[in-house]
PDB file of N, CA, C and O in Angstrom:
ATOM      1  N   UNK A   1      95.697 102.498  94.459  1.00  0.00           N
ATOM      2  CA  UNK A   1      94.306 102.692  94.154  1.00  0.00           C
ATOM      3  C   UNK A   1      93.740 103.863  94.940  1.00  0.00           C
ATOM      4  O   UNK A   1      92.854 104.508  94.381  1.00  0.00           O
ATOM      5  N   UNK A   2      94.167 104.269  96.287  1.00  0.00           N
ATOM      6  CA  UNK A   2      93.512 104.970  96.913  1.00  0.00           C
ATOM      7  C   UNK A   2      94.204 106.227  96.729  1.00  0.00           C
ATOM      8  O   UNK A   2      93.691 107.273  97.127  1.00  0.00           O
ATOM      9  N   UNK A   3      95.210 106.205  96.216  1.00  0.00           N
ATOM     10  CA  UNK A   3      95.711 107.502  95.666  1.00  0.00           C
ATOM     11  C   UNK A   3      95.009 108.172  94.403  1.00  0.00           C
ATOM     12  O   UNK A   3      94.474 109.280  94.416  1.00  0.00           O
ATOM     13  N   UNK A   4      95.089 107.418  93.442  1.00  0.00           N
ATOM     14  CA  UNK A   4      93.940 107.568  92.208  1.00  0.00           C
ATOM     15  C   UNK A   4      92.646 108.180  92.508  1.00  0.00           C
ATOM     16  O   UNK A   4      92.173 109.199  92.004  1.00  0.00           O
ATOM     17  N   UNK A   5      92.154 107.437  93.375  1.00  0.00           N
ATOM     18  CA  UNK A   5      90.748 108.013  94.086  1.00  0.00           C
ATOM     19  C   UNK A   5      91.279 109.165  94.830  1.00  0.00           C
ATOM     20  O   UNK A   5      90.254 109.807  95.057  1.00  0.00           O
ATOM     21  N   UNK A   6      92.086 109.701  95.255  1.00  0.00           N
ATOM     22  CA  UNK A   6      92.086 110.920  96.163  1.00  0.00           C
ATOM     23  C   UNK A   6      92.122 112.116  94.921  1.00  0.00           C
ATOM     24  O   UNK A   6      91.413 113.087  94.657  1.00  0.00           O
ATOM     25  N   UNK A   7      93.378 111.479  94.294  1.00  0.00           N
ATOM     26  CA  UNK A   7      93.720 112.270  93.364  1.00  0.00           C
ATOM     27  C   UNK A   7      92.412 113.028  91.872  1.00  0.00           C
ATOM     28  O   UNK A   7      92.321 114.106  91.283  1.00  0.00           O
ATOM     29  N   UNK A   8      91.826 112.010  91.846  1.00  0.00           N
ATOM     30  CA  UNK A   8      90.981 112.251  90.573  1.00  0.00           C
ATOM     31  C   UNK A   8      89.456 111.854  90.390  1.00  0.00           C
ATOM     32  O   UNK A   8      88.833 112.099  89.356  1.00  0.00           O
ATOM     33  N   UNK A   9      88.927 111.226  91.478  1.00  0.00           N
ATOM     34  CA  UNK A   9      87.471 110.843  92.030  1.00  0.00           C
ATOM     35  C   UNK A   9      86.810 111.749  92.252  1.00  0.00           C
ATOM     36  O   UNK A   9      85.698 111.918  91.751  1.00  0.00           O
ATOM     37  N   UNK A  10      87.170 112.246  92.769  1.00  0.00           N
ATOM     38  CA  UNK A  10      86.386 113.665  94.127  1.00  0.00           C
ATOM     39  C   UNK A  10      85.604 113.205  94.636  1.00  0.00           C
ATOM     40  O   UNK A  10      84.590 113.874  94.834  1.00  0.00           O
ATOM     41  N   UNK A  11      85.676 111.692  95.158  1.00  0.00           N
ATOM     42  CA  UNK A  11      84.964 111.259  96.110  1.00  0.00           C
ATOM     43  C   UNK A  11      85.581 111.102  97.525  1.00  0.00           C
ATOM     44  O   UNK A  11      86.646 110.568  97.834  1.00  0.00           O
ATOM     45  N   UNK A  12      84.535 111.773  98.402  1.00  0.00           N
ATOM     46  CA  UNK A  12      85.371 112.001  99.567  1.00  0.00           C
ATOM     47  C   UNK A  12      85.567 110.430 100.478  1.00  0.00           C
ATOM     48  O   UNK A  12      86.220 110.513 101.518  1.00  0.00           O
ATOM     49  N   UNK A  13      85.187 109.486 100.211  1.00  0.00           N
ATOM     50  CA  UNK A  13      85.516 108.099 100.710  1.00  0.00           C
ATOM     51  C   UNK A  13      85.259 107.169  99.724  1.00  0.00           C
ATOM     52  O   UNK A  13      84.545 107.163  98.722  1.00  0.00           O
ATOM     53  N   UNK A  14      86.320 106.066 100.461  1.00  0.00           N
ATOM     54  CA  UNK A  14      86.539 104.766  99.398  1.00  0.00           C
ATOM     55  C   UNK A  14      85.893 103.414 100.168  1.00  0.00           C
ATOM     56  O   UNK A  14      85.664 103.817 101.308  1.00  0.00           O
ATOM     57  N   UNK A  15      85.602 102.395 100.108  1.00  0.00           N
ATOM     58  CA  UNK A  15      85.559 100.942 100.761  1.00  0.00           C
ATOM     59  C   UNK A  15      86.722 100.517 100.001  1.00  0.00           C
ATOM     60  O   UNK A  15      87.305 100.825  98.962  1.00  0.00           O
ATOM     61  N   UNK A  16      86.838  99.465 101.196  1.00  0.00           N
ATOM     62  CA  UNK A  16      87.741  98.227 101.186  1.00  0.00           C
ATOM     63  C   UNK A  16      87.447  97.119 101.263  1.00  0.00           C
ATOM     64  O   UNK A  16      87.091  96.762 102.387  1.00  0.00           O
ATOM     65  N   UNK A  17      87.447  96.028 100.119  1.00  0.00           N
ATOM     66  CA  UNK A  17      86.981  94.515 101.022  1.00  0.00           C
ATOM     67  C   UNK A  17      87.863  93.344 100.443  1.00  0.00           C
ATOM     68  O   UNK A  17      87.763  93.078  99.246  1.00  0.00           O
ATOM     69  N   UNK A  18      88.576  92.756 101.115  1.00  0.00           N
ATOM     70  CA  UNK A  18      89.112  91.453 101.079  1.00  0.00           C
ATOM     71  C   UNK A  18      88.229  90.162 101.101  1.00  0.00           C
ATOM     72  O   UNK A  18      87.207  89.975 101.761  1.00  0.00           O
ATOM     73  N   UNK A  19      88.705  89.518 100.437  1.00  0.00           N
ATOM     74  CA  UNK A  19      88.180  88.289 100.353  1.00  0.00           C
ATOM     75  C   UNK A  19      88.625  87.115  99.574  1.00  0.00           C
ATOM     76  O   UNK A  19      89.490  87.244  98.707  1.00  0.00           O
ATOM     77  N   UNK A  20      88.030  85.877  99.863  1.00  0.00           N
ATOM     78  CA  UNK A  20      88.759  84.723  99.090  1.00  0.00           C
ATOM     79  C   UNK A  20      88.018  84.078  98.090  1.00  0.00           C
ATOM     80  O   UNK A  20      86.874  83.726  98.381  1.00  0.00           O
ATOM     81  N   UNK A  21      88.435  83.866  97.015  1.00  0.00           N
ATOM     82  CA  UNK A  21      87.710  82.353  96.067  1.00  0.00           C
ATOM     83  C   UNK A  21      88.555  81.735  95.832  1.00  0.00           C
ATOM     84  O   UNK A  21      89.546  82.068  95.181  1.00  0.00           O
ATOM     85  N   UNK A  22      88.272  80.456  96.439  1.00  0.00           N
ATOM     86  CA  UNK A  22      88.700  79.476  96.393  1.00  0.00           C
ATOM     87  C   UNK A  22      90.139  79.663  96.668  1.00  0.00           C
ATOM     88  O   UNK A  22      90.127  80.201  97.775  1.00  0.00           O
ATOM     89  N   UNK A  23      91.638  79.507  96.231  1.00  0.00           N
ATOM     90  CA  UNK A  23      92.781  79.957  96.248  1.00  0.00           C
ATOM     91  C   UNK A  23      93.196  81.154  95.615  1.00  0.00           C
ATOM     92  O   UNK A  23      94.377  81.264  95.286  1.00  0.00           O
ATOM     93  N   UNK A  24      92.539  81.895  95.439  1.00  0.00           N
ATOM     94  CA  UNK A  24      92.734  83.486  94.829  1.00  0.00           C
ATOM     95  C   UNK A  24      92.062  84.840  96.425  1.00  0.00           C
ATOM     96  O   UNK A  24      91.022  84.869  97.083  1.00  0.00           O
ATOM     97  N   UNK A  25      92.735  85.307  96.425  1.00  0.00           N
ATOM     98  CA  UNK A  25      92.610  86.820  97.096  1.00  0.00           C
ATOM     99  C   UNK A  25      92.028  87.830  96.132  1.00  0.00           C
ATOM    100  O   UNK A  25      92.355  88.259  95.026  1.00  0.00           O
ATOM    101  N   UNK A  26      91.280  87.991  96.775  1.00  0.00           N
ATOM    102  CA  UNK A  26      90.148  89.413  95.867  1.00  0.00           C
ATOM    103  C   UNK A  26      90.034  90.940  96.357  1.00  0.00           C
ATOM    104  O   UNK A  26      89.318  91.410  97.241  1.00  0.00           O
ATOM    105  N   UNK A  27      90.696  91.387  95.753  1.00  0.00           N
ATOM    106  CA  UNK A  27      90.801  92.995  96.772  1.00  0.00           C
ATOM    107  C   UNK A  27      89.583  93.619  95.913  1.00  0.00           C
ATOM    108  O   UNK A  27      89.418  93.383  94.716  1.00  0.00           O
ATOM    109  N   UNK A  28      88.837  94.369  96.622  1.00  0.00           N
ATOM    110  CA  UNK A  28      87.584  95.233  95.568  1.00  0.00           C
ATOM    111  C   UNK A  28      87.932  96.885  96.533  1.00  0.00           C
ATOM    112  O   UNK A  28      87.789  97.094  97.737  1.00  0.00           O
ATOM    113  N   UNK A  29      88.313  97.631  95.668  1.00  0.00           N
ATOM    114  CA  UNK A  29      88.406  99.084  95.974  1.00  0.00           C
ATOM    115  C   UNK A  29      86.930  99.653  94.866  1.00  0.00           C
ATOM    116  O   UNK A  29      86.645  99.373  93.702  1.00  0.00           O
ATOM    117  N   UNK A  30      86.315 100.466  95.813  1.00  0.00           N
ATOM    118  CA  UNK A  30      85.505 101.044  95.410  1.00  0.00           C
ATOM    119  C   UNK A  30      85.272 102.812  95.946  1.00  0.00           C
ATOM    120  O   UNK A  30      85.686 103.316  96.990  1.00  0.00           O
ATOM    121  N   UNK A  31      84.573 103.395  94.972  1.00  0.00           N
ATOM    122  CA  UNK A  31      84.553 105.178  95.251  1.00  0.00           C
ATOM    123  C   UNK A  31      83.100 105.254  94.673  1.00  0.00           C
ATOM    124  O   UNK A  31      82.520 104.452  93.942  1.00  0.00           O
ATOM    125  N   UNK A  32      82.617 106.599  95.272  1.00  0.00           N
ATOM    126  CA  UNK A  32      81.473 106.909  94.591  1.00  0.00           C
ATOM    127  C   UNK A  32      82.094 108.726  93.945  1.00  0.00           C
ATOM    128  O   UNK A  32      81.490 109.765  94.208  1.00  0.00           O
ATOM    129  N   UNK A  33      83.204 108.660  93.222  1.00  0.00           N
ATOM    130  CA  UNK A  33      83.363 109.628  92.527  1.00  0.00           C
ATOM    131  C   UNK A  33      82.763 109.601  91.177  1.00  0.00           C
ATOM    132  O   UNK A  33      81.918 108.830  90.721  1.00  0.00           O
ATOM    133  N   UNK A  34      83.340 110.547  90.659  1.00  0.00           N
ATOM    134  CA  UNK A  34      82.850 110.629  89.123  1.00  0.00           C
ATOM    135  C   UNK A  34      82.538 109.768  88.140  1.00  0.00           C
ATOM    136  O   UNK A  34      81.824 109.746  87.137  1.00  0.00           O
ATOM    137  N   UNK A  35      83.287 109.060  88.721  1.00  0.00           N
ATOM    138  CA  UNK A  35      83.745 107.937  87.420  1.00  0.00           C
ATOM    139  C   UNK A  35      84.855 108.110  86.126  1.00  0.00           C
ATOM    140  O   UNK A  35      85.358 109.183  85.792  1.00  0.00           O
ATOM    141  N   UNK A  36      84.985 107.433  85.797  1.00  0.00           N
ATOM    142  CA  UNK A  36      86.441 107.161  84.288  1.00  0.00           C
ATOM    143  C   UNK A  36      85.271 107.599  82.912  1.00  0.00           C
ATOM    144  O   UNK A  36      84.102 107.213  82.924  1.00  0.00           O
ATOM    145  N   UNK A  37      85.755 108.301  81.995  1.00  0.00           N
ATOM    146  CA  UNK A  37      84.825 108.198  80.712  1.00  0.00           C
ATOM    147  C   UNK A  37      85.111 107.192  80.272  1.00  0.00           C
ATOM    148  O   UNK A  37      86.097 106.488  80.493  1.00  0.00           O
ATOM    149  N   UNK A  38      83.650 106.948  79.134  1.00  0.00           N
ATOM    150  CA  UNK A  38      84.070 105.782  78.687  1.00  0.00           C
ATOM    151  C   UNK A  38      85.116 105.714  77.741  1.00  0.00           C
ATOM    152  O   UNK A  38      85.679 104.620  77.718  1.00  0.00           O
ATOM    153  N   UNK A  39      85.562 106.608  76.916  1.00  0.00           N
ATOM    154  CA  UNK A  39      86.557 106.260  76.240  1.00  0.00           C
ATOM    155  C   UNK A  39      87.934 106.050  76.847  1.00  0.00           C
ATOM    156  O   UNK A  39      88.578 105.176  76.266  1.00  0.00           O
ATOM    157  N   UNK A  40      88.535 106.624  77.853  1.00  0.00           N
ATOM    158  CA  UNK A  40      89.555 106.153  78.587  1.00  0.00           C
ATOM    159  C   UNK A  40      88.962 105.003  79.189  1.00  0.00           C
ATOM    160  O   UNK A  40      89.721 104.099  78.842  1.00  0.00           O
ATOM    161  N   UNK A  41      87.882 104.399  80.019  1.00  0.00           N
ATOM    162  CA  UNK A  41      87.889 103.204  80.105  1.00  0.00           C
ATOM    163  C   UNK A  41      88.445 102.321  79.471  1.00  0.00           C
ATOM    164  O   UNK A  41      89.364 101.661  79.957  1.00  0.00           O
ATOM    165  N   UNK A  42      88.029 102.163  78.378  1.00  0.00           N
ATOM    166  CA  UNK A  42      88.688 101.877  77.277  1.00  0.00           C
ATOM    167  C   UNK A  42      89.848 101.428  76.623  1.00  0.00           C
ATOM    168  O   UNK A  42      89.929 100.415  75.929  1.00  0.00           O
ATOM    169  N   UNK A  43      90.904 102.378  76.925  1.00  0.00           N
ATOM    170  CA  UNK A  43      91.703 102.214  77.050  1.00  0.00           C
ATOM    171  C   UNK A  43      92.840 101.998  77.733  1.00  0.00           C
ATOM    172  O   UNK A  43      94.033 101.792  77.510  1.00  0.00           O
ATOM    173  N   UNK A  44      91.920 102.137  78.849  1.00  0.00           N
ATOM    174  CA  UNK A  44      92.386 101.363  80.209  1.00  0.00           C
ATOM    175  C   UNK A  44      92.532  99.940  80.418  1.00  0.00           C
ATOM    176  O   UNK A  44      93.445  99.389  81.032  1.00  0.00           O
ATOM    177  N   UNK A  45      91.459  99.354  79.800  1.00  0.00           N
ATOM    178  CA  UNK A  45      91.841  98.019  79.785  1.00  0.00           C
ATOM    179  C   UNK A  45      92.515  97.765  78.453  1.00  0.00           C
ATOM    180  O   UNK A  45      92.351  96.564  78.236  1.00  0.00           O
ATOM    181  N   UNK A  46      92.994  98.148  77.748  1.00  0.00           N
ATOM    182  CA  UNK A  46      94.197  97.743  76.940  1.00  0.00           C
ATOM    183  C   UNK A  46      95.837  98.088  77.959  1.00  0.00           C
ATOM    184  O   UNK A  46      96.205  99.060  78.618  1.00  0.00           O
ATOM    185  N   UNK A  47      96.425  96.834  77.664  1.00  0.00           N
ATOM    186  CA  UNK A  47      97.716  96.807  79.069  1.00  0.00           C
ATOM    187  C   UNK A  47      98.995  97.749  78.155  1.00  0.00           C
ATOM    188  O   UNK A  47      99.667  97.387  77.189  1.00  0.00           O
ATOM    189  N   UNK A  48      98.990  99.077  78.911  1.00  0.00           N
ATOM    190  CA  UNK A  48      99.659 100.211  78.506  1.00  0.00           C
ATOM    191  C   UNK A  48      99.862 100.926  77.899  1.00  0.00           C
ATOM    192  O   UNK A  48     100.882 101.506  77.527  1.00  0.00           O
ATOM    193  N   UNK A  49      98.419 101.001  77.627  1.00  0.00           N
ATOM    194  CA  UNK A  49      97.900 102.073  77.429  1.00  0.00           C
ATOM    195  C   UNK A  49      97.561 103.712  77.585  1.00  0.00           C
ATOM    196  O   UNK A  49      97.773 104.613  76.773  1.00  0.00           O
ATOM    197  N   UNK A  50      97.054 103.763  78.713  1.00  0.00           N
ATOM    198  CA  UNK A  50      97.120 105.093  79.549  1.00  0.00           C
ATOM    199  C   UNK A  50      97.885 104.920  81.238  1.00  0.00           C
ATOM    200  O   UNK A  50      98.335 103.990  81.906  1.00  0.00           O
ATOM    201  N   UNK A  51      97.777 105.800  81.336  1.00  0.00           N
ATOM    202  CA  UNK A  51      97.120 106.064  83.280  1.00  0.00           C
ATOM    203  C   UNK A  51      98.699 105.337  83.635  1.00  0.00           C
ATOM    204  O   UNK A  51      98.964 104.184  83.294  1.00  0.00           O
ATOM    205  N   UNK A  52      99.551 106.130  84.288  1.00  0.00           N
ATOM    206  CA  UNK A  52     100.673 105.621  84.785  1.00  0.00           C
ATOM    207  C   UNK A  52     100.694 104.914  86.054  1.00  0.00           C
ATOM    208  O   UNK A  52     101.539 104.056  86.309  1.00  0.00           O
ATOM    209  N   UNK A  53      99.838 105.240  86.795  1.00  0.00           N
ATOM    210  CA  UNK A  53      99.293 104.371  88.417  1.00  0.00           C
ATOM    211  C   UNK A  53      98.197 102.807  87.782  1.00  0.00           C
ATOM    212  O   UNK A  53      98.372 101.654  88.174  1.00  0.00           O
ATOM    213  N   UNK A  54      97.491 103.102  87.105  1.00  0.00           N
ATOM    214  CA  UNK A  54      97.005 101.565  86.752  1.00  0.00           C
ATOM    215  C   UNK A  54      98.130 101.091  85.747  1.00  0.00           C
ATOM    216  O   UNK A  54      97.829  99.929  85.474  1.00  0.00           O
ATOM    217  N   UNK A  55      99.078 101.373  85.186  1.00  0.00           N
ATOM    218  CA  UNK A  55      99.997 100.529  84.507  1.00  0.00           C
ATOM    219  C   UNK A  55     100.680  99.878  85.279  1.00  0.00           C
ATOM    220  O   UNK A  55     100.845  98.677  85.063  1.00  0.00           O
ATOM    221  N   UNK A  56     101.361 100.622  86.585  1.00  0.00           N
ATOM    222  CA  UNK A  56     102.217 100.073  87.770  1.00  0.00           C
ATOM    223  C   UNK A  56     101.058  99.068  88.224  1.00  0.00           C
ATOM    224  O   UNK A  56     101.105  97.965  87.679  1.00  0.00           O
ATOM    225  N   UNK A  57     100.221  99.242  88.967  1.00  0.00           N
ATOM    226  CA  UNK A  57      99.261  98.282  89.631  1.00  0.00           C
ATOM    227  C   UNK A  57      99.139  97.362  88.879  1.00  0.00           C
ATOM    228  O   UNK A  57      99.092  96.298  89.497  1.00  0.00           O
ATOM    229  N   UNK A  58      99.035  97.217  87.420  1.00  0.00           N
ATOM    230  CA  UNK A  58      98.879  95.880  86.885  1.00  0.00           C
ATOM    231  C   UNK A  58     100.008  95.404  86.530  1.00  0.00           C
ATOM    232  O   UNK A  58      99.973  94.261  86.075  1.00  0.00           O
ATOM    233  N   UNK A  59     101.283  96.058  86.610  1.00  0.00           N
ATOM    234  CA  UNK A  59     102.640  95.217  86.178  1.00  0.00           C
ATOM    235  C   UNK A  59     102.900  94.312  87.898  1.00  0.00           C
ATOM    236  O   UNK A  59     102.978  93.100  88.101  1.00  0.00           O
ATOM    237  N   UNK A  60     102.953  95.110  88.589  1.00  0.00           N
ATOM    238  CA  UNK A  60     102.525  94.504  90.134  1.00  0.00           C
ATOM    239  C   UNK A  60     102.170  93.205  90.222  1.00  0.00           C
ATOM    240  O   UNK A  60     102.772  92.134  90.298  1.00  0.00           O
ATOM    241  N   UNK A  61     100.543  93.719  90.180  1.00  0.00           N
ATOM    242  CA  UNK A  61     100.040  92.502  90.065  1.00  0.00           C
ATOM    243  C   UNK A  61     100.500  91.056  89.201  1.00  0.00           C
ATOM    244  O   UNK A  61     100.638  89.916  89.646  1.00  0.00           O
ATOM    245  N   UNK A  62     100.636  91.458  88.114  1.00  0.00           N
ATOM    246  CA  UNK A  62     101.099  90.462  87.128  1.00  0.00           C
ATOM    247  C   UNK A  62     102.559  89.749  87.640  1.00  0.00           C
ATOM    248  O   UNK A  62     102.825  88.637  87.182  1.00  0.00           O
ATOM    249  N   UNK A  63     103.061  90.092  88.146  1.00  0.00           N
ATOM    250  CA  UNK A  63     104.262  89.880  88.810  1.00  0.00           C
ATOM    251  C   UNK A  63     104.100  89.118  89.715  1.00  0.00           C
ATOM    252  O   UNK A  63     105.006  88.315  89.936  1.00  0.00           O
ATOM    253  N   UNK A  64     102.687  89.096  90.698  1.00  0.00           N
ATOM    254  CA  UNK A  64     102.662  88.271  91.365  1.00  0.00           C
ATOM    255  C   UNK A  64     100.941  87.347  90.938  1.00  0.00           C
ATOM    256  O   UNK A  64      99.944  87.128  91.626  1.00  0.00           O
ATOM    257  N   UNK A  65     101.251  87.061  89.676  1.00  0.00           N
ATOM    258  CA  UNK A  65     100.236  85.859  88.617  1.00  0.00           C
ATOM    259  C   UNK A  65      99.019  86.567  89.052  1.00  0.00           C
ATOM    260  O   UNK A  65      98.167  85.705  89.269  1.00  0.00           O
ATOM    261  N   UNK A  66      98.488  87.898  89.309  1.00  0.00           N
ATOM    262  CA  UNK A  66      97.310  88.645  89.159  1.00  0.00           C
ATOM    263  C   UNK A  66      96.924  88.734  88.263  1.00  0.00           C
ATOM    264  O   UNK A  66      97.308  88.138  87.257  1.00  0.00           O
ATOM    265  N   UNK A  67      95.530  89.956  88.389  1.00  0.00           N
ATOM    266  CA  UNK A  67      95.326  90.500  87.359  1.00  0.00           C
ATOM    267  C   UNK A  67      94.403  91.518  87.651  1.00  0.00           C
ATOM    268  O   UNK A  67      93.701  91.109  88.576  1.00  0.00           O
ATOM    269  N   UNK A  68      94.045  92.716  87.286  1.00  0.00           N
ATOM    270  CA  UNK A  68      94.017  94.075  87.434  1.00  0.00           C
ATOM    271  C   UNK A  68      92.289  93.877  86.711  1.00  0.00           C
ATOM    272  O   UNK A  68      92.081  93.190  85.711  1.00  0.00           O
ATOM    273  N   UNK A  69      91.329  94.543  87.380  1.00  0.00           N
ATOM    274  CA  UNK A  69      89.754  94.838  86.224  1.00  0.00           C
ATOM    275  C   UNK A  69      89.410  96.597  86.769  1.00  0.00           C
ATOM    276  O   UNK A  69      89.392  97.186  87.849  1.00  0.00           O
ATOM    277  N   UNK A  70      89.294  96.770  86.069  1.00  0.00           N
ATOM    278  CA  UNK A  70      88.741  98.173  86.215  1.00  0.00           C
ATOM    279  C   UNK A  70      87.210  98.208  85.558  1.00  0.00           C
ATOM    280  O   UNK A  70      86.879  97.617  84.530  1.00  0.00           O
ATOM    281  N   UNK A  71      86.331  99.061  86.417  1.00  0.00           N
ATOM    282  CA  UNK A  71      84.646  99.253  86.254  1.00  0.00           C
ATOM    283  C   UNK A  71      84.327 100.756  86.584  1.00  0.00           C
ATOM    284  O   UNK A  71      84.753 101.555  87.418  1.00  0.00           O
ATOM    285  N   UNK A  72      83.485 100.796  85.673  1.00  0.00           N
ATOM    286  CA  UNK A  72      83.325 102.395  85.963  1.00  0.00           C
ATOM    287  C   UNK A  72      82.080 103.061  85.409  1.00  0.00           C
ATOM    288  O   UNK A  72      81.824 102.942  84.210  1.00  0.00           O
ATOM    289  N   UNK A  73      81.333 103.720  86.176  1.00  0.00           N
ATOM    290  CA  UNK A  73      80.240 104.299  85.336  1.00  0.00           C
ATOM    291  C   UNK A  73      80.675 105.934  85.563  1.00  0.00           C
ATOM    292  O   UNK A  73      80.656 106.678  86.544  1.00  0.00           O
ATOM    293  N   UNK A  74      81.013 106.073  84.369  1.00  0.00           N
ATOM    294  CA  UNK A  74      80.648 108.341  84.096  1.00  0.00           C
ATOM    295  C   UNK A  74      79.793 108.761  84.846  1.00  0.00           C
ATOM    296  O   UNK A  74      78.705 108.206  84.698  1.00  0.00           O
ATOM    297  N   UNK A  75      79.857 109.844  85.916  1.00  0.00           N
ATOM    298  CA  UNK A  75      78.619 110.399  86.738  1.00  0.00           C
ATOM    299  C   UNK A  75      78.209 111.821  85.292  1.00  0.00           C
ATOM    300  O   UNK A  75      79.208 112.142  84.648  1.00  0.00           O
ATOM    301  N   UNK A  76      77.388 112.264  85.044  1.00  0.00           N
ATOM    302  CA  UNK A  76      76.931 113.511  84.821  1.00  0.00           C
ATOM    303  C   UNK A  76      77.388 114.319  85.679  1.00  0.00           C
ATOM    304  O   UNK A  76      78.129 113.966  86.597  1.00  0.00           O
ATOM    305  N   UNK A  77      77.051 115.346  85.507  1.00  0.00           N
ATOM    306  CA  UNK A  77      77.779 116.796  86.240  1.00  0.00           C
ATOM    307  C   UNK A  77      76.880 117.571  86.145  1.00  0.00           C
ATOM    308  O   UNK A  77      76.163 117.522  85.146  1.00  0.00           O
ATOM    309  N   UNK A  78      76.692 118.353  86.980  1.00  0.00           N
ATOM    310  CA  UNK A  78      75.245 118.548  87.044  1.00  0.00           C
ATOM    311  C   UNK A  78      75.746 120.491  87.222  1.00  0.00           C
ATOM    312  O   UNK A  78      74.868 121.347  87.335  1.00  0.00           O
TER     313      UNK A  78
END
């Protein structure tokens, strides 16, 4: 995830936060880069679809009974 963000965000920092519900682990990576358009959003959440780093991260995950959400708002460009 934090490669993605280095690589294609252009946001110069990320957060990190762990946490629990109930018996599930919750990782939340967040950036204040650009954002994903919406049409690759899109097709981001269809499973293999695009993006070769979120395909790995969600075969990963799934591997260990996860599951992968991606959120994103488009910045303008000014």
């Amino acid at each position: 995830m934090l490669t993605n963000i280095h690589r294609h965000s252009g946001s110069a920092t990320a957060s990190i936060r762990i946490n629990t519900q109930g018996d599930r682990i919750v990782l939340e990576v967040q950036d204040r880069g650009k954002g994903i358009a919406a049409e690759k959003l899109q097709r981001l959440a269809k499973v293999g679809q695009i993006g070769v780093g979120f395909t790995g991260m969600r075969e990963r995950l799934r591997q260990l009974g996860g599951t992968l959400e991606i959120q994103s708002e488009e910045k303008e460009r000014w």
